[in-house]
C-alpha positions as CSV (number, residue, x, y, z in Angstrom):
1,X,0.0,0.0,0.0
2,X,1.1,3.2,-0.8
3,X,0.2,6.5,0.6
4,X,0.0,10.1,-1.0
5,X,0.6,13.3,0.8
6,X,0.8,16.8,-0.5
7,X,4.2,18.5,0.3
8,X,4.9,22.6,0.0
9,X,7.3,24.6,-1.7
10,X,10.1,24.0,0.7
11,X,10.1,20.5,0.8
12,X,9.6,20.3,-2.9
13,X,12.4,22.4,-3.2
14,X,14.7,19.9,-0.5
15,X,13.3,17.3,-2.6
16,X,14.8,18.7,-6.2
17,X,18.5,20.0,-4.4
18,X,19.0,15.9,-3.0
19,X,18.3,14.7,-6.7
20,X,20.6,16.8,-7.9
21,X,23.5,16.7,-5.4
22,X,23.5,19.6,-4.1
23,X,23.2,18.4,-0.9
24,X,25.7,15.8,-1.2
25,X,26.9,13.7,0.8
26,X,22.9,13.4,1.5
27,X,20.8,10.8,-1.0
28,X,17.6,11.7,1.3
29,X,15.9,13.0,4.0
30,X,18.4,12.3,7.3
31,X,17.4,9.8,9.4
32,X,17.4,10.0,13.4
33,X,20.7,8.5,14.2
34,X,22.0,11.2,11.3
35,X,20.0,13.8,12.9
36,X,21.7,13.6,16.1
37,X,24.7,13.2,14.8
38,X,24.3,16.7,12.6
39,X,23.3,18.6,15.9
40,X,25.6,17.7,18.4
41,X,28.5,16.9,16.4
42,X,28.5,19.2,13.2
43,X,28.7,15.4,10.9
44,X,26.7,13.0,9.6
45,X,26.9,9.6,11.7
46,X,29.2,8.4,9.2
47,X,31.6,11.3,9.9
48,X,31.3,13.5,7.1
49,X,31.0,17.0,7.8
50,X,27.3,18.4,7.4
51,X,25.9,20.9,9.6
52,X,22.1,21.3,8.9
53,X,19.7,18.4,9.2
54,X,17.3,18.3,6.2
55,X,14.6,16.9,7.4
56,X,11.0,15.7,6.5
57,X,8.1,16.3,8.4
58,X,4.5,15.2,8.6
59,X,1.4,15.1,10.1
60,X,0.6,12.2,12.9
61,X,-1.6,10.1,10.6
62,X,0.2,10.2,7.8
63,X,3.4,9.3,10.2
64,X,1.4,6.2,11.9
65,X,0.5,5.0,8.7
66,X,3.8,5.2,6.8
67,X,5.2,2.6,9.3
68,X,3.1,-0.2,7.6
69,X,3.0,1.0,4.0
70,X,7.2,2.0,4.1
71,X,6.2,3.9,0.9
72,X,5.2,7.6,0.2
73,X,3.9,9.4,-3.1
74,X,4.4,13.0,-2.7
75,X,2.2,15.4,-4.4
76,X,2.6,18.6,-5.6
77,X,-0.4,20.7,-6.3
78,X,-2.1,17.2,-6.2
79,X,0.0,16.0,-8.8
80,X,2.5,13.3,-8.3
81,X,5.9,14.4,-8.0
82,X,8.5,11.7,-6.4
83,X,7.9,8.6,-3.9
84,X,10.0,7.7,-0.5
85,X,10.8,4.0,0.5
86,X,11.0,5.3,4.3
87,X,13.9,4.1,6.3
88,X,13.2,5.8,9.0
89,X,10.4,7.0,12.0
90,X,11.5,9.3,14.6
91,X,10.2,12.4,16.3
92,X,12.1,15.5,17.1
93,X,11.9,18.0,19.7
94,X,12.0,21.2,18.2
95,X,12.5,23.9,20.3
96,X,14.9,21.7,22.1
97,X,17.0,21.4,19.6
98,X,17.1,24.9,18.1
99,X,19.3,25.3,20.8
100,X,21.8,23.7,18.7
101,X,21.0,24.6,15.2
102,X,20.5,28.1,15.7
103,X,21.7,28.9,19.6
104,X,18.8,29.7,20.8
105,X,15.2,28.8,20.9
106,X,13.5,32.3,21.3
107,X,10.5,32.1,18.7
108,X,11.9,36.0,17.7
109,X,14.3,34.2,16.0
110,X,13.1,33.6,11.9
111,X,14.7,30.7,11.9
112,X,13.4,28.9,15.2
113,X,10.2,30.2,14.6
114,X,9.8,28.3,11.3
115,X,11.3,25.3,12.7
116,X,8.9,25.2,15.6
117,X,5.9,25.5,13.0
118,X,6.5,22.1,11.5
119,X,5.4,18.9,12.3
120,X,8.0,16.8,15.0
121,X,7.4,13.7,13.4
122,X,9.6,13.2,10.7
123,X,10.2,10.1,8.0
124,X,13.5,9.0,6.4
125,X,14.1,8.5,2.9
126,X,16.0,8.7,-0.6
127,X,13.4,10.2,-2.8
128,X,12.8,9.0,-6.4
129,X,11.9,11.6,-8.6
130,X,9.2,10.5,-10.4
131,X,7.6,14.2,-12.7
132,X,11.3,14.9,-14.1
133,X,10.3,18.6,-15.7
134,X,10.6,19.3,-11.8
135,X,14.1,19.3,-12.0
136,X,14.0,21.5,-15.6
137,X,15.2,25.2,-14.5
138,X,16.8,23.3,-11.1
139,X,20.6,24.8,-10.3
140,X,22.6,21.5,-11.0
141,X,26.0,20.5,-10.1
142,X,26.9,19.0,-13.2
143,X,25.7,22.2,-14.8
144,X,28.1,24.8,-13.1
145,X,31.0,22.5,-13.4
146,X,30.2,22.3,-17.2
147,X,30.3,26.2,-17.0
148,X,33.2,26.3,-14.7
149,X,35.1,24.1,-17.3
150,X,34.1,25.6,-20.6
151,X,35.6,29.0,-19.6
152,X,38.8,27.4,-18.4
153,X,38.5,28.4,-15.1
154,X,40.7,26.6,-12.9
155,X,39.7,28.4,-9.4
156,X,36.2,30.2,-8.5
157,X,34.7,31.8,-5.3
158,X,31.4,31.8,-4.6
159,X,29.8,34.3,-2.8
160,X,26.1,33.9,-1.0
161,X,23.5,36.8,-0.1
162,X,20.1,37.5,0.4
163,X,20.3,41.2,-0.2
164,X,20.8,43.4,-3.4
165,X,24.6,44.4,-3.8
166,X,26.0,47.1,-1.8
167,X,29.7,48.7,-1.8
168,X,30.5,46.2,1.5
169,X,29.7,42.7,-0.6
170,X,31.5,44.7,-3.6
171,X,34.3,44.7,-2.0
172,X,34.8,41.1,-0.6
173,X,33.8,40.2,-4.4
174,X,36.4,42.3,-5.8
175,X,38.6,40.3,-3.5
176,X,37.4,37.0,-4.4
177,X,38.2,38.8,-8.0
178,X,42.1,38.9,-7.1
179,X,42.1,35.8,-5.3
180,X,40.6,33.9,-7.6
181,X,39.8,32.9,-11.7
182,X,36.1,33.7,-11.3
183,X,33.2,35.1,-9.2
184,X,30.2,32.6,-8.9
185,X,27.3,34.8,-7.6
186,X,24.7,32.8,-6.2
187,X,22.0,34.8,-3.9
188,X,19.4,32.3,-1.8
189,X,15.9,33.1,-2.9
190,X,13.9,30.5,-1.6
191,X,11.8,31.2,1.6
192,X,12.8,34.5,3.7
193,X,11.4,36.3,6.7
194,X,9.5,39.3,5.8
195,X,11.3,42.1,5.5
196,X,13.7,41.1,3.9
197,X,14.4,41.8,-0.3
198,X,12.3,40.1,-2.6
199,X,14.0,37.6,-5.5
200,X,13.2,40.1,-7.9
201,X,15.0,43.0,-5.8
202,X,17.9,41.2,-5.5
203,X,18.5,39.6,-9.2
204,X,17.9,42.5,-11.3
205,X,20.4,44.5,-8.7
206,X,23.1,41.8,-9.5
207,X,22.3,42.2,-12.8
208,X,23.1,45.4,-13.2
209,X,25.8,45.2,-11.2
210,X,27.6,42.6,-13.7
211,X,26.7,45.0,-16.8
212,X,27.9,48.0,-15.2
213,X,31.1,47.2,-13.3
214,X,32.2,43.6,-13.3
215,X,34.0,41.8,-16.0
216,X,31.6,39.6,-17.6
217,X,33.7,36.8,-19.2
218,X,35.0,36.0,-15.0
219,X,31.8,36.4,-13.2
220,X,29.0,33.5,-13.2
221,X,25.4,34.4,-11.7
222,X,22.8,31.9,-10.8
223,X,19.7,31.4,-7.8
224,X,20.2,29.3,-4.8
225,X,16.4,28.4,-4.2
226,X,16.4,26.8,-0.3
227,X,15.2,28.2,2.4
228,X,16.9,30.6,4.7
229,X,17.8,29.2,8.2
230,X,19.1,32.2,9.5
231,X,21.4,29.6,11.7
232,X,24.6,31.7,11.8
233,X,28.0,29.7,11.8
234,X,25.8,26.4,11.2
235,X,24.4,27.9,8.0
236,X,27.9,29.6,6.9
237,X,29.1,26.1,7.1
238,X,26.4,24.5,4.7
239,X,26.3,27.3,2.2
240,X,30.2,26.6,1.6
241,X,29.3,23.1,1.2
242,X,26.7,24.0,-1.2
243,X,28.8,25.7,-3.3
244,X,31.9,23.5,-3.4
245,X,29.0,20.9,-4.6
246,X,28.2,23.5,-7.3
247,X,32.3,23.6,-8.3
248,X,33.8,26.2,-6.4
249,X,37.0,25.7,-5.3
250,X,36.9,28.9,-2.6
251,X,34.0,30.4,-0.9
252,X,33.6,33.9,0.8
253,X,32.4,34.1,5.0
254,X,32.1,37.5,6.2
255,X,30.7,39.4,9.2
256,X,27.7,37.7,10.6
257,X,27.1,35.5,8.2
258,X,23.4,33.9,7.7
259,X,22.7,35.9,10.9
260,X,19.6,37.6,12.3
261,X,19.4,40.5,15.1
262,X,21.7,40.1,17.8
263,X,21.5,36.1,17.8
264,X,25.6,35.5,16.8
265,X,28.8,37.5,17.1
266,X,30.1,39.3,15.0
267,X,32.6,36.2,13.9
268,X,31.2,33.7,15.6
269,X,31.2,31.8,11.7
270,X,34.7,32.4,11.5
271,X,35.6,30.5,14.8
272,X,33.6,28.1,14.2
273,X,35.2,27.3,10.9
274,X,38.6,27.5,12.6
275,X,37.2,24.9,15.3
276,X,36.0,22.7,12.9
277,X,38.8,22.7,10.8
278,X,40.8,20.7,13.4
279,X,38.6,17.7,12.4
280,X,37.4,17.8,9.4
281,X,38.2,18.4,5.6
282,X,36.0,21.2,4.2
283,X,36.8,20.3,0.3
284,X,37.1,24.2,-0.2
285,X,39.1,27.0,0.7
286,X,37.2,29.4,3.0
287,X,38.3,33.4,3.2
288,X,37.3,34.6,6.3
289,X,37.3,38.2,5.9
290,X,36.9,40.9,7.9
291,X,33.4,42.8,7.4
292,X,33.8,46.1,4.9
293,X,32.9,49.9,6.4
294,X,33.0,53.2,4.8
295,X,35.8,55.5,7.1
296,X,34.9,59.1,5.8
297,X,38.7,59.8,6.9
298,X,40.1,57.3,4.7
299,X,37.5,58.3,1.9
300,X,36.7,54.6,0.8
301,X,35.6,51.2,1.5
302,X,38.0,49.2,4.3
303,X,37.7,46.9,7.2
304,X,39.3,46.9,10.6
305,X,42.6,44.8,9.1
306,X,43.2,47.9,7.0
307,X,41.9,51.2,8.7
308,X,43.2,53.0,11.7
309,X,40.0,55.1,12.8
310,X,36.8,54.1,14.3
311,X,33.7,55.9,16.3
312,X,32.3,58.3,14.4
313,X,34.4,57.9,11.1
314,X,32.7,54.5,10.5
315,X,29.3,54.4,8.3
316,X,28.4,50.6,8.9
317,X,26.9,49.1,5.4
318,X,24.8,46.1,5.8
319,X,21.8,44.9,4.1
320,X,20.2,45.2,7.3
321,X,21.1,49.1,6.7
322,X,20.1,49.4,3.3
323,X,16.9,47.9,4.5
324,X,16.2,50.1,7.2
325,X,17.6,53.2,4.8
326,X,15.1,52.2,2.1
327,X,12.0,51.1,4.3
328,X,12.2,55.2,5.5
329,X,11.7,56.5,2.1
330,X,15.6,57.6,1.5
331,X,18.0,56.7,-0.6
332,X,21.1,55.4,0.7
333,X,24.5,57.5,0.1
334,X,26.4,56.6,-2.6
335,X,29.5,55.9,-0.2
336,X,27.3,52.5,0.5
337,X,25.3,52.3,-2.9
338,X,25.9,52.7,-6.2
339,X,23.5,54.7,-7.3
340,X,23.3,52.2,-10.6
341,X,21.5,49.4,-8.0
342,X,19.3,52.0,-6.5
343,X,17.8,53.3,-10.1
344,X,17.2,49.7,-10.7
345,X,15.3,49.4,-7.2
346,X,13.2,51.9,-7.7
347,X,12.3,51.2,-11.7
348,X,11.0,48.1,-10.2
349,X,7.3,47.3,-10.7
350,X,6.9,44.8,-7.8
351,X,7.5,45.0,-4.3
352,X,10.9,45.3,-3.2
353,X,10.6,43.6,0.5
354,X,8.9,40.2,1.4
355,X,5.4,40.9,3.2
356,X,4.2,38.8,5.6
């Protein structure tokens, strides 16, 4: 006997990056002795280094019957999309163990608060995909490597964000630039909290960025479509696993990265990189660099490694500051925005920011 049950966009989307391998070295929704392992230890129970548990969840019933039928059709705006021979029963404790993923477990966090809205009973399981055109306009491995290949590049960085581009990510790119053959520029736009910059908002930005300024025969862009955890050094962690899935060879952490609020220091990633680095081979070469200000004494973009002055000299540039700039009806300085990427913003039909 076989059982259907109708999965959401996120789990679709888990569904579509496991078939592809960009989850590797995950074939399928982790089971419990994997989930443990992924929280307490930073590895899969095999040893290999894996930091976020993707994970299914479902309601009670379809849970209790699962363990007698052992076989799952998942639908997808009630059409068939893939089946799961389950391996696996177990139930999790959510708010528990957001203590681990994300270091807390205060429902203000994005990232807790989406976990503590699913189901804690969760199923095991290498999907088979069964509708293939799912997987049509998916971001492959075997793709980018093609890519990688054909235009003889022997080294490339990849560099994540959620936000449009601003002069503080221009300048760790420009870095990856030097450091490296080619920039892979691969923003996350699957789910987001509201607030934050809509898919639309943050493509078209890059896009203009790449016309205007960047040299286009050494820069790739392309869409990350998972969800964002907003899990800090945990999440800093699987997004350079991503990408060295994807073919790149280095990858970019910088100030706070995948954080929310006040939740993780301001290099927490960075130490926990350098902790885990001890034990495990990460397959890529990290930079850990320092996070990019504008000092109005120096006149120009710099970081605490390579400016002198601090207090009231430094204009902090975030996307959290761009946010708030642009939320209050102004327009951010061009000392932290080019004013290219603000034009394309604001000639922008849709709504910039996520709503709830």
């Amino acid at each position: 006997m076989s059982i259907l049950y109708e999965i959401n966009e996120e789990t679709l989307q888990d569904l579509i990056n496991l078939s592809v391998g960009l989850f590797n070295p995950l074939k399928g929704f982790v089971n419990r002795d994997d989930y443990y392992s992924i929280i307490n230890n930073y590895s899969l129970s095999n040893g290999n280094l894996w930091t976020i548990p993707i994970t299914f969840d479902v309601d009670e019933e379809t849970y209790e019957k699962s363990k007698t039928a052992k076989n799952l059709h998942l639908t997808y705006n009630k059409k068939v999309v893939a089946q799961i021979e389950i391996s696996d029963w177990f139930e999790v404790n959510s708010q528990k163990d957001a203590i681990k993923i994300f270091r807390t477990n205060d429902l203000k966090h994005p990232g807790v608060s989406k976990e503590v809205s699913r189901n804690k009973f969760r199923l095991a399981g290498e999907p088979e995909i069964i509708d293939k055109s799912i997987l049509l306009n998916a971001l492959k491995p075997t793709e980018t490597k093609e890519i990688f290949k054909n235009n003889g590049w022997k080294t490339i960085v990849g560099f994540q964000t959620r936000n449009p581009v601003h002069k503080a990510h221009e300048h760790l790119q420009r870095i990856g630039l030097e450091v490296c053959d080619a920039l892979f520029i691969n923003p996350l736009v699957g789910w987001k909290k509201a607030g934050d910059f809509s898919e639309e908002a943050v493509t078209e930005s890059y896009k203009s960025m790449i016309e205007n300024y960047y040299p286009k025969d050494r820069v790739h862009f392309d869409v990350l479509k998972t969800p964002m955890r907003y899990a800090g050094p945990r999440e800093a962690i699987f997004h350079a696993l991503i990408r060295k899935n994807l073919g790149c060879t280095h990858f970019i952490i910088g100030r706070d990265h995948a954080g929310v609020g006040n939740y993780y220091g301001k290099y927490e990633a960075h130490e926990l990189v350098k902790t885990l680095k001890k034990k495990f081979n990460f397959g890529i070469e990290l930079l850990l660099l320092g996070g990019p200000y504008y000092c109005t004494k120096c006149k120009q973009i710099v970081t605490e490694h390579s400016c002198g002055h601090n207090g009231s000299y430094i204009k902090e540039i975030s996307g959290t500051t761009i946010r708030k700039i642009i939320s209050s009806g102004k327009n951010p300085e061009t000392e932290i925005m080019r004013p290219e990427i603000l034009a394309t913003l604001n000639n922008l039909k849709s709504e910039i920011f996520i709503r709830e």
